[in-house]
C-alpha positions as a LaTeX table, in Angstrom:
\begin{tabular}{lrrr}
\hline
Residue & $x$ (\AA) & $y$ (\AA) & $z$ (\AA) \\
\hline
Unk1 & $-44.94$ & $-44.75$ & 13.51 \\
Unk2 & $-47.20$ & $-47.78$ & 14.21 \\
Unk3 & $-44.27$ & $-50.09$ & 12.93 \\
Unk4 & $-41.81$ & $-47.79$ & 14.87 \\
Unk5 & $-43.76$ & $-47.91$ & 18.03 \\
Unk6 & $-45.29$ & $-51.39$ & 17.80 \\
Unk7 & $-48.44$ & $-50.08$ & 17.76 \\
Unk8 & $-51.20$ & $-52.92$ & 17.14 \\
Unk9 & $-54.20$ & $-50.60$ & 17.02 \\
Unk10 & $-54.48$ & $-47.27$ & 16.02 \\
Unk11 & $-57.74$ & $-44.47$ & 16.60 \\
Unk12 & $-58.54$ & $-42.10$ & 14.03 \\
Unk13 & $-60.45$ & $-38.96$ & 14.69 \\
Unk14 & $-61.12$ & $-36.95$ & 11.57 \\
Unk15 & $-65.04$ & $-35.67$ & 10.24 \\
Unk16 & $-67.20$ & $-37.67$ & 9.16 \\
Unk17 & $-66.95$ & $-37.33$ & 5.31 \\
Unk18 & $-63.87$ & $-38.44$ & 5.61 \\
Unk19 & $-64.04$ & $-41.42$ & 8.00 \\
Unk20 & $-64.42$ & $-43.94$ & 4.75 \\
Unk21 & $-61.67$ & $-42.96$ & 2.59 \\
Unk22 & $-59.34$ & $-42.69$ & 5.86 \\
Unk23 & $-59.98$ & $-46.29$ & 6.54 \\
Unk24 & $-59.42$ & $-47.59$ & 3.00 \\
Unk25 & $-56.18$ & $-45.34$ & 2.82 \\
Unk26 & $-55.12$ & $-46.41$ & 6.07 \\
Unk27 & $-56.08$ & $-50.45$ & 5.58 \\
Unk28 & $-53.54$ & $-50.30$ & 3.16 \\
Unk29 & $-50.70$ & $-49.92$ & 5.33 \\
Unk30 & $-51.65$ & $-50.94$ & 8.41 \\
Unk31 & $-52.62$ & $-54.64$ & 9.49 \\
Unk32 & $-53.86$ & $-53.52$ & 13.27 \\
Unk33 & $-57.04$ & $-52.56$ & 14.65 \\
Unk34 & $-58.48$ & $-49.29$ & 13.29 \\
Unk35 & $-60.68$ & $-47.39$ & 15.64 \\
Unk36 & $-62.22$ & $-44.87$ & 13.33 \\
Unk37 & $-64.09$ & $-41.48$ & 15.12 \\
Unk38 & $-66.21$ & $-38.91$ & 14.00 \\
Unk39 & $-65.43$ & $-35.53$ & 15.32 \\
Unk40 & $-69.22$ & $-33.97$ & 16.53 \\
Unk41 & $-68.96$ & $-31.24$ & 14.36 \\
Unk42 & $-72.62$ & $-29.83$ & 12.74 \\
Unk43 & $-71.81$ & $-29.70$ & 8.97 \\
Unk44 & $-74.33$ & $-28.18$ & 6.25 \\
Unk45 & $-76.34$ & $-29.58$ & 3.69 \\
Unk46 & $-74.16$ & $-27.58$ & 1.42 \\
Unk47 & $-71.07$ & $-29.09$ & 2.83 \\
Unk48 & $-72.28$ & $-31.89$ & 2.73 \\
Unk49 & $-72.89$ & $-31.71$ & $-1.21$ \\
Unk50 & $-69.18$ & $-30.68$ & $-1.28$ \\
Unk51 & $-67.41$ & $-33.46$ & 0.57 \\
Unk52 & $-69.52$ & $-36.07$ & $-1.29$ \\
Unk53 & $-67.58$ & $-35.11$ & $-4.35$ \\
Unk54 & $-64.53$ & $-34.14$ & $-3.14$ \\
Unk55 & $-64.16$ & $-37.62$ & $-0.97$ \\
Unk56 & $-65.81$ & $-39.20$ & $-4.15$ \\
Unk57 & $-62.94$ & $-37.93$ & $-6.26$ \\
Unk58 & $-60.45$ & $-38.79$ & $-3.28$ \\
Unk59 & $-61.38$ & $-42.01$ & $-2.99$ \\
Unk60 & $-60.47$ & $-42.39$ & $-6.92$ \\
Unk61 & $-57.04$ & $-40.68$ & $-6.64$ \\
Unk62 & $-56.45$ & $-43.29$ & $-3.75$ \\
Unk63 & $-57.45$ & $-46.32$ & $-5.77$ \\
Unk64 & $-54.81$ & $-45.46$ & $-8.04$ \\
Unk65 & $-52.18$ & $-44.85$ & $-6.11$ \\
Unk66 & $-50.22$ & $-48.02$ & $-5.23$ \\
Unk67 & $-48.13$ & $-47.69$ & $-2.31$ \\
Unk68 & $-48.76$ & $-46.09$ & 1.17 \\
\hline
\end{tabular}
């Protein structure tokens, strides 16, 4: 869409667990400005725990993946 559109900058609202491996999937295909946002949501130690492996693991599967 950014190509479509022209877009030179683009915001990203997700949580924050995920803010990292957004950017480094989205770096790879787009050469604009990236505006990354954290949504306010409270999230648990627990969950916490969770998404540090699960984005840990994402950012692996990313890394190998080659194209956007």
């Amino acid at each position: 869409m950014a190509k479509q559109y022209g877009w030179r900058a683009v915001i990203v609202v997700t949580f924050r667990p995920h803010i990292s491996r957004a950017r480094f999937i989205l770096e790879r295909c787009f050469d604009g400005d990236l505006v990354m946002v954290a949504n306010p949501e409270h999230i648990s130690i627990p969950r916490w725990a969770f998404e540090n492996v699960y984005q840990t693991t994402g950012y692996l599967w990313a890394a190998l993946q080659s194209d956007c």
